[in-house]
Structures are given as structure tokens and as C-alpha cells.
C-alpha positions in Angstrom: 9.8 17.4 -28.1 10.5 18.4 -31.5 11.6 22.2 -30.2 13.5 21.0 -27.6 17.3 21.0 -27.8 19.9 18.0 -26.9 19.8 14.4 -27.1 19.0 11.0 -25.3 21.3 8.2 -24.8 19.3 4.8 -24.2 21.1 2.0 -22.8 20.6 -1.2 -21.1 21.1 -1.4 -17.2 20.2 -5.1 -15.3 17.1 -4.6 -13.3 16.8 -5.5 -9.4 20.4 -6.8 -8.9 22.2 -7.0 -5.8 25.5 -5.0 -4.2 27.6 -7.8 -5.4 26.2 -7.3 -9.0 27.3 -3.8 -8.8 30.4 -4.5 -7.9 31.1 -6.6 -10.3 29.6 -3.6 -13.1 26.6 -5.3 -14.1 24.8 -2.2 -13.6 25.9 1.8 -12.8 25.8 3.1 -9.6 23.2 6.0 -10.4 20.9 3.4 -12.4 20.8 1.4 -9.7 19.2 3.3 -7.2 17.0 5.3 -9.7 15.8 1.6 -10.1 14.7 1.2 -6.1 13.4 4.8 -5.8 11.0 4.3 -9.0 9.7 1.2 -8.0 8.8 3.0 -4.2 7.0 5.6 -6.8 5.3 3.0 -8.3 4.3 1.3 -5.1 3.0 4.9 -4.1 1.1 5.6 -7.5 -0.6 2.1 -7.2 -1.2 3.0 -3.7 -3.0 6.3 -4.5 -4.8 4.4 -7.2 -6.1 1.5 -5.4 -10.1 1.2 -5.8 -12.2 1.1 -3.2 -12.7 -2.2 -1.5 -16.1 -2.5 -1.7 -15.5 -2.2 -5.5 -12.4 -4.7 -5.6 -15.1 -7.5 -3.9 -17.8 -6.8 -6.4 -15.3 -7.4 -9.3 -13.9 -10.9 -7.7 -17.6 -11.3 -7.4 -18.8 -11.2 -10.3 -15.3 -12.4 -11.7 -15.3 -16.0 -10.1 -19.4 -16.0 -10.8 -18.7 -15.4 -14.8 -16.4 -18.2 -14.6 -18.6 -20.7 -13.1 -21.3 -20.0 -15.5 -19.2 -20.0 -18.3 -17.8 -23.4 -17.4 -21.9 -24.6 -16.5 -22.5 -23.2 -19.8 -20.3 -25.1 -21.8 -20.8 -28.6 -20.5 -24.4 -28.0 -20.8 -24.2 -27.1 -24.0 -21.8 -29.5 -25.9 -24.4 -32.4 -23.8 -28.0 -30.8 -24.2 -28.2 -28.4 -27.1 -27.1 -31.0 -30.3 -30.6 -32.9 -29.0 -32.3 -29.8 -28.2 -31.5 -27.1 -31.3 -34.8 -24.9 -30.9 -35.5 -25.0 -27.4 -35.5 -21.7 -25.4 -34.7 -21.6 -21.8 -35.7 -18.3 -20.0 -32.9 -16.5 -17.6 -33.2 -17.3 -14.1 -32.6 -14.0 -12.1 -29.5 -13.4 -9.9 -29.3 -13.2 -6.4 -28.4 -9.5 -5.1 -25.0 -9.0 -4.4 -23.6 -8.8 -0.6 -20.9 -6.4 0.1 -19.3 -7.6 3.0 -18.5 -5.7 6.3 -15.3 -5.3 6.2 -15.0 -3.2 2.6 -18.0 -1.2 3.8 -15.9 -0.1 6.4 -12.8 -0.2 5.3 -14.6 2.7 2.6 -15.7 4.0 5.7 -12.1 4.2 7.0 -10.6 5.7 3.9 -13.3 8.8 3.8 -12.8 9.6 7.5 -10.4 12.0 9.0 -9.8 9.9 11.8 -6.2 7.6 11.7 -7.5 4.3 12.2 -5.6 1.3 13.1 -6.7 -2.4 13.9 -5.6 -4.3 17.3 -6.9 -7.2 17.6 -11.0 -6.8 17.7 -10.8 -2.8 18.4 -10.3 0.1 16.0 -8.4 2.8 17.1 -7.5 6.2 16.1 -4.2 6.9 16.7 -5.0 10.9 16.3 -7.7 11.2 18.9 -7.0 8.3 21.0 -10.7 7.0 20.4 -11.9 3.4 19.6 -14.3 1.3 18.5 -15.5 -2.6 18.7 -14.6 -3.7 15.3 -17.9 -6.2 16.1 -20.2 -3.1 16.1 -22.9 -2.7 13.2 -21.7 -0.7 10.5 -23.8 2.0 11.1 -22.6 2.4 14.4 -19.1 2.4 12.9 -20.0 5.3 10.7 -21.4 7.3 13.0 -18.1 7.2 15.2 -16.3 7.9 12.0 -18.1 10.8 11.2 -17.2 12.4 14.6 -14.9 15.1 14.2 -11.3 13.9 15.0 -9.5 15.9 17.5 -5.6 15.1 16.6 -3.7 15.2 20.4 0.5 14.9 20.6 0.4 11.3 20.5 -0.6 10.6 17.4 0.9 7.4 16.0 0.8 5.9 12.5 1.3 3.3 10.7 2.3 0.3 12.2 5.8 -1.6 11.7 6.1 -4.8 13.5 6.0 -3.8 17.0 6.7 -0.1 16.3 4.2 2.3 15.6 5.4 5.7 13.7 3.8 9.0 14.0 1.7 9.5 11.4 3.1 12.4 10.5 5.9 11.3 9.1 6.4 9.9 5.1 6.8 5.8 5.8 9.8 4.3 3.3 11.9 1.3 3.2 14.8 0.4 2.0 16.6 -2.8 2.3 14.7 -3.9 6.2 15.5 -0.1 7.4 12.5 1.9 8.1 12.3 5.7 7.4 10.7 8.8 6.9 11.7 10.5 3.4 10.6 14.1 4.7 13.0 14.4 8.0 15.3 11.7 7.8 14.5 9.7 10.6 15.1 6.0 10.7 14.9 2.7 12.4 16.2 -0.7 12.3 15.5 -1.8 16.1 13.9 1.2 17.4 13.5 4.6 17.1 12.3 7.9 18.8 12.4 10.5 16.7 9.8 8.0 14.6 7.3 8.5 17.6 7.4 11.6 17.6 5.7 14.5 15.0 7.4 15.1 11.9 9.6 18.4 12.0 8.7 18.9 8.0 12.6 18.9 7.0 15.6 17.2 7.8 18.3 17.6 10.1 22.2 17.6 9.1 22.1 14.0 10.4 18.7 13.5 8.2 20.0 15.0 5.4 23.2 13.0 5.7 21.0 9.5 6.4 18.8 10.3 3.2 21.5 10.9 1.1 23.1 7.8 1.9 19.8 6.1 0.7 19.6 7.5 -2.4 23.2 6.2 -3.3 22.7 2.7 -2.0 25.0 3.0 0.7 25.2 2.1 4.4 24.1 5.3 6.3 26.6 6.1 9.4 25.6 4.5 12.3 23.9 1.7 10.6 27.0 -1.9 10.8 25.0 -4.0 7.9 21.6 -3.6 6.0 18.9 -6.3 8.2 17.3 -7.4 4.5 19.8 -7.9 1.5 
């Protein structure tokens, strides 16, 4: 940093506002969508950073147990110990920790090449167009996980409401409009292009939609954002 030539201007910009707070220059045009696109980044980052679920239960676990015992522990103590100053009491083991199911196979899920998705009691992979009873032992589970996934054209993934996009697309939102940052494609009621497999790059109506987004306005052929 040192080596580097220039300098940086810091200055204060109001987080979060809305289009009416712009307009009235509470914030600069540029700030505020830089504001929007880093906090998708940092939904992203988080996302890629999440810990396994199996993990996330054994820290509530333990977590909620520490507090219970630290709470028994203190009204035990400020009652029984000023009577009792050189009695020793000997540990009484734990109980063994049960993972449940579901972060067992939601693990499971996250390791396999398959695209799951939940309806209702089934899982189903929306690349191979092959399901399982979500009632089914684990072990079963894992073994139809560990079957090689044969992707088919009609993949689908993720889920939004009703809709369910290709999962080869890059899901965003902004403002109740759902799109996919690589091609451009978007929906606010529904949408085909969504269905469908990713091209990889935009189109000249993409292109124009995306860079619409990125400046926080209305793209064409959308009359009034569905989420303000």
C-alpha cells in the first residue's frame, strides 16, 4: 500500500435506504447499489461458509446443555456449598450425543452430485429425475446418493414459490424480481428462459436487464418493482 500511487476519499453514504431517499440525496446513486450488490456478496460468502448441519446441531447442543448446567450450577451452589465447604461430588457422565436425521442427510445432500430438492415427503433430483422417500433409513439415503447422477435436459433448480429454475443458472434477487446474474434472465410472474439451461452469457436484452440492476433502475418491460 505504501508503493502504491493515488489517494482515497472516505465519506459517509446512508445505508439500506429507499428510492425516495435517493431522491431526496441522502445517498449517491453509485453507493447505493454498490450497497445491495455487497450485501448479495455477503449473503453468498456466508452461504459458502455455512458449517455443516450436523455440526450447527452439535453446537446448539451442547450450547443450550452448558446453559442449563451453568444455571443448576449456580443455584446449587449459592444453597449447598456455604454448609458443605469440603465435600467432593464426583462427575456424572454425559449421555452420548444424537445427531438427528435430517443434518445427517442434509451432509449427505451437500457431498452428493445429485440436485436434490424436497416435495413434500420425497427427495428428488432435479438432474436425474430420481427420488427417494425422505422416510427411508439413512443408510438407504446414502446409498441412493452415492449413485452416480446422470444430468437429463430437464434439470431444474432451486425452487421459487411455485417456479422452479434450472439449476444451471446463478439465482439473484433484487427488490421481489428473480434472476440469473450469468445470462440475464428474469422473472416476476413467470418465466421460460428460467426453465431452461443456462446459455453461460447474456443476451443484448440480458445485458440490457442486468445493467438496469446494477443501477437500481426499473429494467424495460418490468411497470413497478413487486417488493419496495
Amino acid at each position: 500500500m505504501r508503493n502504491r500511487v493515488g489517494k482515497i476519499n472516505a465519506f459517509w453514504t446512508k445505508a439500506h435506504c429507499s428510492l425516495d431517499q435517493l431522491e431526496q440525496g441522502l445517498a449517491i446513486t453509485w453507493a447505493f447499489v454498490l450497497n445491495h450488490v455487497a450485501d448479495q456478496l455477503a449473503d453468498e460468502a456466508a452461504e459458502k461458509a455455512q458449517l455443516p448441519a450436523a455440526v450447527v446441531d452439535i453446537v446448539r447442543w451442547i450450547d443450550a446443555r452448558a446453559s442449563k448446567v451453568q444455571s443448576r450450577l449456580l443455584a446449587a451452589s449459592m444453597l449447598w456449598l456455604p454448609d458443605n465447604p469440603d465435600t467432593e461430588v464426583a462427575p456424572v457422565p454425559d449421555s452420548p450425543l444424537q445427531v438427528s436425521k435430517t443434518a445427517v442427510v442434509q451432509d449427505l445432500i451437500g457431498l452428493s452430485d445429485h440436485c436434490v430438492v424436497k416435495k413434500a415427503v420425497v427427495l428428488w433430483c432435479s438432474k436425474c429425475n430420481t427420488s427417494i422417500a425422505s422416510s427411508r433409513p439413512v443408510e438407504t439415503i446414502r446409498k441412493w446418493l452415492a449413485i452416480t447422477c446422470n444430468k437429463k435436459d430437464y434439470a431444474h433448480h432451486p425452487e421459487l414459490g411455485k417456479f422452479v429454475m434450472h439449476c444451471s443458472h446463478v439465482p439473484s434477487t433484487y427488490r421481489g424480481v428473480h434472476f440469473c446474474a450469468s445470462c440475464g434472465g428474469w422473472k416476476v410472474h413467470k418465466s421460460v428462459k428460467l426453465g431452461k439451461e443456462c446459455p453461460g452469457k447474456p443476451t443484448a436484452a440480458g445485458k440490457s436487464f442486468l445493467a438496469a440492476i446494477k443501477k437500481g433502475v426499473l429494467p424495460l418491460g418490468i411497470t413497478a418493482w413487486p417488493v419496495y
